[in-house]
Backbone bond lengths (Angstrom), bond angles and torsions (degrees), N, CA, C in turn:
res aa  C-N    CA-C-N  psi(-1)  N-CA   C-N-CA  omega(-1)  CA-C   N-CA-C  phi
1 X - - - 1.433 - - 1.524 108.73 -
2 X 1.570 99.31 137.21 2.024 94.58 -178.78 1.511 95.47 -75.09
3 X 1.408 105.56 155.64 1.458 133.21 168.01 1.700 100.19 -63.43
4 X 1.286 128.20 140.39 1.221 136.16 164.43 1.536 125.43 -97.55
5 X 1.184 118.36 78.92 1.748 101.16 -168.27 2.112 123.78 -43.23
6 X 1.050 94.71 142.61 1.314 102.70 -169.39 1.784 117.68 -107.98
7 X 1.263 131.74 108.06 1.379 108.13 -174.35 1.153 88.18 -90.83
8 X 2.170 103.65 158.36 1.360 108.40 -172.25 1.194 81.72 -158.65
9 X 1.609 118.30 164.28 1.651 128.69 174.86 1.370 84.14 -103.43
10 X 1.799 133.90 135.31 1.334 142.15 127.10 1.375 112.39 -41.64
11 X 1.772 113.80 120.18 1.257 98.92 170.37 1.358 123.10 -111.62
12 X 1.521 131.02 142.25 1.551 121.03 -177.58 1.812 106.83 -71.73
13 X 1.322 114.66 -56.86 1.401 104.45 -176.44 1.804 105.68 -138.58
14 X 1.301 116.64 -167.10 1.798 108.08 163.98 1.367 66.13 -174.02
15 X 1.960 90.13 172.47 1.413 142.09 -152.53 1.344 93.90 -156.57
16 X 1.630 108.03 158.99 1.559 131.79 172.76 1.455 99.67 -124.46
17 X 1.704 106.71 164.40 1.316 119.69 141.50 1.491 104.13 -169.37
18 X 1.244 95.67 -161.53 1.404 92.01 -170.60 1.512 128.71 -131.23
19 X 1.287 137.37 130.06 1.705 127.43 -168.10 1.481 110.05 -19.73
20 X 1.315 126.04 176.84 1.097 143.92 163.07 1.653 98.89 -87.67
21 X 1.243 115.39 -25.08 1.926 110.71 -171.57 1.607 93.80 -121.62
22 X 1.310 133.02 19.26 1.050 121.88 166.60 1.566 121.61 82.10
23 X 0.975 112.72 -12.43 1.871 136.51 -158.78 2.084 105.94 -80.19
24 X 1.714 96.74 -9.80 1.002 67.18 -163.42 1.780 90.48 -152.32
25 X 1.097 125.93 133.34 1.963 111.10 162.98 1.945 94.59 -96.08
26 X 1.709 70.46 135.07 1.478 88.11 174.21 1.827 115.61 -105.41
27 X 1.129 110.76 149.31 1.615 119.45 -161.58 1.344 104.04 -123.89
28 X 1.253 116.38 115.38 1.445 111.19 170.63 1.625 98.51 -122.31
29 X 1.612 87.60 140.16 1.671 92.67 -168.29 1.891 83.53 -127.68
30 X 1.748 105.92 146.51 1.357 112.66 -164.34 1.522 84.69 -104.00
31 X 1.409 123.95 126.82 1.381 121.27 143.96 1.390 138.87 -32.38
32 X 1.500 132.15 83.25 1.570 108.72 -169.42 2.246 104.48 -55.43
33 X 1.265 130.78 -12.23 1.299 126.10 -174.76 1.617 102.20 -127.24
34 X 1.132 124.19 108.65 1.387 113.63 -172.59 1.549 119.35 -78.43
35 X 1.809 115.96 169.25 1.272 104.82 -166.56 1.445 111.91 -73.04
36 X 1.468 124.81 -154.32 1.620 121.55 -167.02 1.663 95.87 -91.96
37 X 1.331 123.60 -4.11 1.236 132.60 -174.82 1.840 105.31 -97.30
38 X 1.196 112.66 -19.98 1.821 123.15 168.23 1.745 78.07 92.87
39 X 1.365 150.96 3.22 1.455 115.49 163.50 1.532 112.09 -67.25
40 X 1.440 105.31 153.25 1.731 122.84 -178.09 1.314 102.26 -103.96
41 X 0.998 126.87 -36.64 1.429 147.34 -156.88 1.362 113.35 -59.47
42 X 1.234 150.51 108.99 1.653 130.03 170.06 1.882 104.34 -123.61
43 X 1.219 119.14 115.07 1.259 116.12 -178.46 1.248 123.52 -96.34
44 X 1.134 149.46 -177.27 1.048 165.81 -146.74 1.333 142.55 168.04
45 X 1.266 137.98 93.25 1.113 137.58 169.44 1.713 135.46 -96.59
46 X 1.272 103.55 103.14 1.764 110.68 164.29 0.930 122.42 -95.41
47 X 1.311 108.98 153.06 1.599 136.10 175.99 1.390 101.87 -50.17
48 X 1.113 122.81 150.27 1.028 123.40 172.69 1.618 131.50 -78.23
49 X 1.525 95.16 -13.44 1.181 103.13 173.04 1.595 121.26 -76.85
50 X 1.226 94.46 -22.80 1.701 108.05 -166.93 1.575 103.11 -87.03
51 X 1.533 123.23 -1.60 1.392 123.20 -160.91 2.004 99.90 -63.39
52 X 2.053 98.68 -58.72 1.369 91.95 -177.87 2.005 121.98 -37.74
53 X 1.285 105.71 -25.50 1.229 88.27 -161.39 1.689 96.49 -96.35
54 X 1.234 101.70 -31.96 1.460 83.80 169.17 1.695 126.26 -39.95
55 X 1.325 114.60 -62.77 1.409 134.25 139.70 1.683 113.52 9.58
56 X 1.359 88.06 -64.27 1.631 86.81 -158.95 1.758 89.58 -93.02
57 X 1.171 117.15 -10.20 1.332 114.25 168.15 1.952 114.07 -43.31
58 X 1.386 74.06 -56.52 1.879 111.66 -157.40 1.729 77.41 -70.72
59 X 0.788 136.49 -58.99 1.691 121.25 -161.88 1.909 109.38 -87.50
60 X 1.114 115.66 5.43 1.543 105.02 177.56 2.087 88.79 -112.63
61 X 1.188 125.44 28.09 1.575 132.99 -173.85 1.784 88.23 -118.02
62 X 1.460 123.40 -13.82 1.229 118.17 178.18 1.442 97.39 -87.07
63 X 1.667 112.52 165.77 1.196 116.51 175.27 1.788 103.24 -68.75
64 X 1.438 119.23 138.16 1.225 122.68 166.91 1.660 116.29 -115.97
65 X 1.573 98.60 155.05 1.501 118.91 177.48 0.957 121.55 -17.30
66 X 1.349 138.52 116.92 1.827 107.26 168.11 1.856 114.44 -95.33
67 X 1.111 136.17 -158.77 1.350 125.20 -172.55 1.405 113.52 -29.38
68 X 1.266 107.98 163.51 1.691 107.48 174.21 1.127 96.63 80.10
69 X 1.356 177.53 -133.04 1.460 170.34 18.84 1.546 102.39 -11.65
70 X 1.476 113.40 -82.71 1.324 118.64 -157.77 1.642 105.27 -93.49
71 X 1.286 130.50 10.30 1.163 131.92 -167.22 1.791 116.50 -86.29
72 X 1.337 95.02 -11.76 1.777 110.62 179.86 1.425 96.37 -169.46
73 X 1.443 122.75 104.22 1.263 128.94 -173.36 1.902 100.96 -130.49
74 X 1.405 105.64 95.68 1.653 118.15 -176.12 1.407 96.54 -41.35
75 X 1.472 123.40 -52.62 1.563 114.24 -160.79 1.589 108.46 -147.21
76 X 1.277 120.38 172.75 1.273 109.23 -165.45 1.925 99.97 177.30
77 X 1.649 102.19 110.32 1.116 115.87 -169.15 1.824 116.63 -44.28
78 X 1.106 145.22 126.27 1.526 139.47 167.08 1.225 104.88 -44.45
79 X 1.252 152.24 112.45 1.579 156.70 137.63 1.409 112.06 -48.95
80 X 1.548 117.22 123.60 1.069 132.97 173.96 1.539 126.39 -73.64
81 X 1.674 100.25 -31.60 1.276 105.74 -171.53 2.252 88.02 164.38
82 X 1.674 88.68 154.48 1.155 85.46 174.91 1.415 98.70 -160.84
83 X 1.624 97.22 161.32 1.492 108.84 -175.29 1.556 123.42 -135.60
84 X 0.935 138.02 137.60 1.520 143.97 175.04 1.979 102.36 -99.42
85 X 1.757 96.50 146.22 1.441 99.60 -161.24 1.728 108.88 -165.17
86 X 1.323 92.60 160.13 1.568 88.55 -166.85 2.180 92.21 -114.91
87 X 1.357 103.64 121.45 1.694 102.74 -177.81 1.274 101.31 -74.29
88 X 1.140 105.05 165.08 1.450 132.57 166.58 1.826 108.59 -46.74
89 X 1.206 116.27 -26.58 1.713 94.77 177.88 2.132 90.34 -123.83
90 X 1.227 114.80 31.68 1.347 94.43 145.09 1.724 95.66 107.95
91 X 1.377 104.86 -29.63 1.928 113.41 162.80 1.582 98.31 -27.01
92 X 1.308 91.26 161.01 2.048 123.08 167.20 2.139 76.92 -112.51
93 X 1.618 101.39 125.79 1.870 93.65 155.38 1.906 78.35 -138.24
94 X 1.726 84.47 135.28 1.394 105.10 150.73 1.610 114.13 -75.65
95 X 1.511 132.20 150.72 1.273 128.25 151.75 1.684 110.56 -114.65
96 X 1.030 116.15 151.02 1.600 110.97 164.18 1.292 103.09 -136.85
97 X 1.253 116.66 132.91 1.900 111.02 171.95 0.992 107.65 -91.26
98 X 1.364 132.64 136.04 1.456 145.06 142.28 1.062 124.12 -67.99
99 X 1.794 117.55 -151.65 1.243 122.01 -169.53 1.756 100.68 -94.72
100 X 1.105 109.19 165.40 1.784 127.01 168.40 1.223 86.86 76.88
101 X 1.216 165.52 33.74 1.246 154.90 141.92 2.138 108.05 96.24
102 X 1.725 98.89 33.26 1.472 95.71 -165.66 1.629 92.68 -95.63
103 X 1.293 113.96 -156.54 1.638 122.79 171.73 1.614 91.14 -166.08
104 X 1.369 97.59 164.93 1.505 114.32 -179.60 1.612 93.41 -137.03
105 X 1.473 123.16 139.31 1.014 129.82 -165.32 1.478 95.57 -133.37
106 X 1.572 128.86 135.48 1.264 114.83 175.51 1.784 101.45 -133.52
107 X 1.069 108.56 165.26 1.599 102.24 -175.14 1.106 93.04 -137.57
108 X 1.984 104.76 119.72 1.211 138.19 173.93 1.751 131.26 -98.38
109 X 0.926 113.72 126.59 1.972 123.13 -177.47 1.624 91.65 -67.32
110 X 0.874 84.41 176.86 1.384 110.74 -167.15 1.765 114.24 -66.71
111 X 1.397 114.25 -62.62 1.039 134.03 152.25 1.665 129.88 -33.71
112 X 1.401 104.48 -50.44 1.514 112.78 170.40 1.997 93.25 -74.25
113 X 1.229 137.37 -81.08 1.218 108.83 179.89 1.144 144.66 1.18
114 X 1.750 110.85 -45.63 1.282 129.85 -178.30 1.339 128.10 -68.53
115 X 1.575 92.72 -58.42 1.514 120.06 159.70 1.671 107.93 -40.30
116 X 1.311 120.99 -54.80 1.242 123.61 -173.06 1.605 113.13 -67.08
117 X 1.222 116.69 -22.38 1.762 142.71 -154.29 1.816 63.98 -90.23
118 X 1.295 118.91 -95.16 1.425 117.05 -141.49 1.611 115.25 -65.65
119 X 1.840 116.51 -8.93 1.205 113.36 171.16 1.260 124.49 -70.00
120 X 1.465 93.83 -35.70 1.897 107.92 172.56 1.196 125.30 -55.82
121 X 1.925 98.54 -33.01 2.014 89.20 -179.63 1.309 109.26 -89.79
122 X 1.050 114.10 -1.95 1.622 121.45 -169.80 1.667 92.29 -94.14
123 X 0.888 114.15 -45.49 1.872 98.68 175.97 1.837 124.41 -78.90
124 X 1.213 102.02 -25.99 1.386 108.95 157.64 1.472 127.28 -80.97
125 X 1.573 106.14 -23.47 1.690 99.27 162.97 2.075 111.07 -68.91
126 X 1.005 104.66 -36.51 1.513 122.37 -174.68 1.492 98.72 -65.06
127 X 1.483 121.25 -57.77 1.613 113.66 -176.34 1.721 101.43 -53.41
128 X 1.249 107.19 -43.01 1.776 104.67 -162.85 1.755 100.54 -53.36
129 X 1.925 99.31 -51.57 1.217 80.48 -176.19 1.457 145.26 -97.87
130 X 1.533 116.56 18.65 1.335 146.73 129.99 1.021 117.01 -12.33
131 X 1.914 105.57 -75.74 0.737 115.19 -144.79 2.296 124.19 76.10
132 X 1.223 121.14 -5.72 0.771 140.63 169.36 1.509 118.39 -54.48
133 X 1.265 142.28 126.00 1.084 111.93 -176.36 1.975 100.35 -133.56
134 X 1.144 124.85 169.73 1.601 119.32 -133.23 1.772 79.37 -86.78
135 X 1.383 96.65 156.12 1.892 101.86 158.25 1.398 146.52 -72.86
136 X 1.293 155.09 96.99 1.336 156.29 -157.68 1.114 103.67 153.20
């Protein structure tokens, strides 16, 4: 298959925030080479609805798992802290915080809970007896 050239802005860093009416997360991505005008700045505004997928955009651009899920995992976000929870209409939502002060919230059935309940003791019985202890 031919290669397709792609134009793209290199970016040095970006920032979020959020509308004044909520309607929208805004994205500012910093140019690492600025335009012929010297702005760095490139903004962006999504819907808010479209943010999750942006999201999962931005996290399937990381290297991912190959067979096995957790058996060779290239990369793997630092967790800040995490929580298990019962929603307002009766959901299981996991939270985990990340970095910049965000969280990822996922909403789990009943069944996946479980699964998750018995993966956890099974990897913490294994660290104990390792002795291994996690990276970061």
């Amino acid at each position: 298959m031919k290669a397709t050239p792609v134009q793209a802005h290199k970016i040095a860093s970006l920032s979020s925030a959020r509308s004044s009416d909520q309607a929208f997360g805004l994205i500012r991505f910093g140019r690492e080479v600025p335009l012929p005008d010297g702005e760095t700045d490139v903004w962006v505004a999504v819907p808010t609805k479209l943010l999750p997928y942006l999201a999962t955009s931005a996290i399937k651009a990381l290297p991912q798992p190959g067979p096995g899920g957790t058996a060779d995992v290239p990369y793997a976000l630092p967790s800040l802290g995490a929580e298990v929870g019962v929603g307002p209409n009766g959901e299981i939502v996991l939270t985990v915080a990340v970095e910049q002060g965000a969280t990822l919230s996922y909403q789990l059935d009943a069944k996946q809970a479980g699964e998750l309940l018995a993966d956890l003791a099974e990897a913490v019985a294994e660290t104990k007896l390792t002795g291994k202890k996690p990276k970061g």
